[in-house]
N, C-alpha and C positions, 0 to 999 in steps of 0.2 A: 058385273058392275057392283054388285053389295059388296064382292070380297074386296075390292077398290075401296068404296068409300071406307070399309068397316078398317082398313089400313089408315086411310086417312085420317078418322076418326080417333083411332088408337094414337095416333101419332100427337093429336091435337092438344088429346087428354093429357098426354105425358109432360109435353108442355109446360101445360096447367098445374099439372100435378109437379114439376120441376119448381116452378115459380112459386108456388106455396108451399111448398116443401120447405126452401130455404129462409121462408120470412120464422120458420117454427122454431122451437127448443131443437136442443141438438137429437135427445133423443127420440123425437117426434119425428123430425127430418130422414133419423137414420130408418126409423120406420116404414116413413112416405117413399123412402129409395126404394128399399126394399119391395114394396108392394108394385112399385111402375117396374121396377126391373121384371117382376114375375109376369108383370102384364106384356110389356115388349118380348120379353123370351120365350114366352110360353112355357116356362120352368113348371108350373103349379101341377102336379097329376092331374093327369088329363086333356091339357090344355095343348091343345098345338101349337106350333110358332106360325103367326102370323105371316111371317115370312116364305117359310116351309112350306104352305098351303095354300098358296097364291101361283094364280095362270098366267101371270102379266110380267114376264121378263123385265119388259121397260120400266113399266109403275115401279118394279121391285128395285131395280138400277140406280132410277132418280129417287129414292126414299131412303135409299138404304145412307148414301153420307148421309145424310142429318141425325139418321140413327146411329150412325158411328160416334159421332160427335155427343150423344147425349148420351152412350153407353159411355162416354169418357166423361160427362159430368156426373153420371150419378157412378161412378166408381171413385171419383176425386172427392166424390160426399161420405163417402163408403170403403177407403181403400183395403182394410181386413176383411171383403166378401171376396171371398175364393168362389165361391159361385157368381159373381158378376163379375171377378176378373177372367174364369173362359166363358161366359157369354157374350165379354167385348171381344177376346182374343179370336174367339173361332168364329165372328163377325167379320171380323178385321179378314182375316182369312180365307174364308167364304167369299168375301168382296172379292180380293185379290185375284180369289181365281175364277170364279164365275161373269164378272163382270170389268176386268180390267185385262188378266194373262188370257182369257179364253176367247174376247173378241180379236186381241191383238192376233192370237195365232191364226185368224178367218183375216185377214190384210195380205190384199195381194201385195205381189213382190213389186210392183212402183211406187209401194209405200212402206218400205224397209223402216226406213229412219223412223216411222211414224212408232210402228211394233216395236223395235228398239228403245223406244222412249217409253212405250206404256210396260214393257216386260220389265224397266227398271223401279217402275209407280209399282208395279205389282211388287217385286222384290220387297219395296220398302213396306207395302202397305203387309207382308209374308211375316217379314221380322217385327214387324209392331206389333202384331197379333200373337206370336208366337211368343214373343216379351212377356206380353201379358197373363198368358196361360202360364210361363213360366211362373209369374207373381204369384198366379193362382195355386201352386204347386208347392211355391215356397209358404205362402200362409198355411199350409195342411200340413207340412213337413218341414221345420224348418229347418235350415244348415243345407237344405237340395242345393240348392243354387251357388253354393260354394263346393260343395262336391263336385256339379256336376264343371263346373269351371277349375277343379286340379285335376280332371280326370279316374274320380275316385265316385263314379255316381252307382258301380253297382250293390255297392250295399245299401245304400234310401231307396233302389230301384224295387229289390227283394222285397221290403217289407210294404210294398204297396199292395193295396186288394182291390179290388172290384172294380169301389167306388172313385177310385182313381183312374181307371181308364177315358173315359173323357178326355181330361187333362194330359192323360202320356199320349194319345190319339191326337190331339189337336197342338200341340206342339209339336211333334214329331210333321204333324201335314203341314206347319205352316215354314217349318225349318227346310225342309226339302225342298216345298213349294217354292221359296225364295232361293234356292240353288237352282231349280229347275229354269226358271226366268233368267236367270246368268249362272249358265255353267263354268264361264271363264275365270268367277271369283273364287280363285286358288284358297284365301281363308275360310271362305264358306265348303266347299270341295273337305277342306280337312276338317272338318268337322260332323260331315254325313254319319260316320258309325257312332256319334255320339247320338243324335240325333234318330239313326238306326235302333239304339240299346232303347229307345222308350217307347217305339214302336213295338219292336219284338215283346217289349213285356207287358204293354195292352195286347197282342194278340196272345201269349200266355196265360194269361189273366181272364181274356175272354174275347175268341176269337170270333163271335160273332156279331160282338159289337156290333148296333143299329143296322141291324140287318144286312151284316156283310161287310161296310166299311172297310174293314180293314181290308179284306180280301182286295176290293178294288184298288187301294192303295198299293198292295204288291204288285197288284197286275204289272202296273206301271212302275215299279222300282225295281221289281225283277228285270225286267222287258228294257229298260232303259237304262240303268247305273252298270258303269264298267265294274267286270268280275271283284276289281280291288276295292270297292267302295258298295260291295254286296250284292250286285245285279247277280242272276242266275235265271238265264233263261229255259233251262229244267224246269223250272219251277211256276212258270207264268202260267199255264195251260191248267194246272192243277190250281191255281188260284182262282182263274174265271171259272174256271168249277165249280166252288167253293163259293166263291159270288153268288152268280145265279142261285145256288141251292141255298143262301142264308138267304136271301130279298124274296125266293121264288118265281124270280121270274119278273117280278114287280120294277128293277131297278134299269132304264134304260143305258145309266153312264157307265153297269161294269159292260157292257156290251159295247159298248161305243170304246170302252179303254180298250177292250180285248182287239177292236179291228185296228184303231191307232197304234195300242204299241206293238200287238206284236203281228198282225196280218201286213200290214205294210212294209215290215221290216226283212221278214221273208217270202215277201212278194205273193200272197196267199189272197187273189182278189175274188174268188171264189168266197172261200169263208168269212172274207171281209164283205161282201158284199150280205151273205146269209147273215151274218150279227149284227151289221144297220138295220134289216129287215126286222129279224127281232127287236129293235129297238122301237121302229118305228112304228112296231104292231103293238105296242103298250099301249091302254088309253092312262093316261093321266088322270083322266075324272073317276076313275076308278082305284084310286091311292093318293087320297087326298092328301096325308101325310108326305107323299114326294112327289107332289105336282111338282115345285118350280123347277126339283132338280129335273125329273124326266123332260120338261117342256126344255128346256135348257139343252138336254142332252142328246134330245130329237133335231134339235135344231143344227147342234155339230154335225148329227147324223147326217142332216138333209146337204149340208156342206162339203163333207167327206163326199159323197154321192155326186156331186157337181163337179167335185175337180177329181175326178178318177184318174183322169191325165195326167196329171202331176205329181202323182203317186206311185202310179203303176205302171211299168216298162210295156206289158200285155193288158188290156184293162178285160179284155176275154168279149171285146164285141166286135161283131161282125166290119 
């Protein structure tokens, strides 16, 4: 109940802090963005995301538009903060899949049209976010974004370091993510290895990214992209590997990727059933920093687990 109101609260404040912001000098304003941005993102060392750290799927669901919408005014106050253009983007993003692709995929099949309709709200809401990371990429580097549109991105890709990982990380998820939602879009389709090339160079750069990330991400690109556009399911098994060992153990959703993409695929209801198990043997309240994701991803688990039928030829019960 405190982390509730204490979201509410923050929310309330930003507001406030929106509305007086803009009556200020210009460089007072650009100040006041600054400091709500740090407060909504939990950018400040130390600080958690408010978001991140919340047990309340729904609170977080019904909160998050509004927070969309004001990561887009205090960036339209601020548009040269490459730090608050991926804090909208990988918002936008995170929405997308958490709260708009991830319930549509839990839609029984007599509501087709329903899933259809919301996997293309994802889509749109994939590439708006991923726009923006883009922004956020071209303010630190400028000329990317014309590169990366004649085809010419691996030289600005090279000279990235570190502190660009984020940015190649969160574009790269939200470009796929919005392919993933309609595999049919033949334009989107041809543009996956570009898409690919900034992935591969946040996991060169540092493949353990926030404890694994990236790992998780291949699970599901290996496991799921035709040979031509990079999948290699050699490789998936070595990823969940690599998962689990960057998070420890901590992270419910590389275990829930590992039974979806690749135990269902080759009919493996045994070890699909043992890596829900793991998933669902996480406590959440014990990794406060990825409570929503794990509550979130226990939850797929408990769904997986419910329709075994519809997955598995054999479900392995009596």
């Amino acid at each position: 109940m405190e982390r509730n109101m204490d979201l509410r609260i923050r929310l309330v404040a930003i507001s406030l802090a929106l509305m007086m912001g803009f009556c200020s000098s210009c460089s007072i304003n650009r100040l006041a963005v600054r400091a709500v941005a740090d407060t909504l993102t939990g950018s400040k060392p130390g600080s958690p995301s408010v978001f991140a750290s919340d047990d309340d799927p729904t609170l977080i669901a019904e909160a998050l538009p509004f927070a969309l919408k004001t990561y887009e005014a205090l960036l339209s106050a601020d548009p040269g903060n490459a730090k608050l253009a991926l804090a909208t983007g990988s918002a936008f993003v995170t929405y997308a899949n958490a709260f708009v692709q991830g319930p549509a995929s839990m839609l029984p099949l007599d509501r087709l049209a329903e899933r259809d309709a919301e996997n293309l709200r994802a889509k749109k809401l994939y590439l708006r976010g991923r726009n923006y990371v883009l922004d956020g990429i071209e303010i630190r580097h400028p000329g990317f974004k014309a590169a990366l549109s004649s085809g010419n991105a691996a030289s600005p890709l090279a000279k990235m370091g570190k502190d660009d990982v984020p940015y190649l990380y969160w574009a790269a998820a939200g470009w796929v993510g919005a392919f993933s939602a309609e595999p049919m879009d033949f334009n989107l389709m041809a543009k996956i290895p570009v898409a690919a090339s900034l992935m591969a160079r946040a996991f060169a750069l540092d493949p353990g990214y926030q404890s694994g990330v990236i790992y998780e991400f291949y699970i599901s690109f290996y496991a799921g992209m035709p040979a031509s556009l990079g999948g290699d399911r050699s490789k998936v098994e070595a990823m969940f590997r690599k998962a689990v060992e960057a998070s420890r153990g901590r992270s419910a959703s590389a275990y829930v990727s590992w039974a979806a993409a690749y135990c269902v695929p080759v009919q493996d209801v045994a070890a699909f059933k043992d890596a829900l198990a793991k998933a669902l043997a996480i406590d959440p309240e014990a990794f406060p920093e990825n409570r929503l994701a794990n509550v979130i991803a226990q939850k797929k688990a408990r769904w997986y687990l419910d329709n075994l039928d519809s997955l598995f030829i054999d479900t392995g019960s009596d």
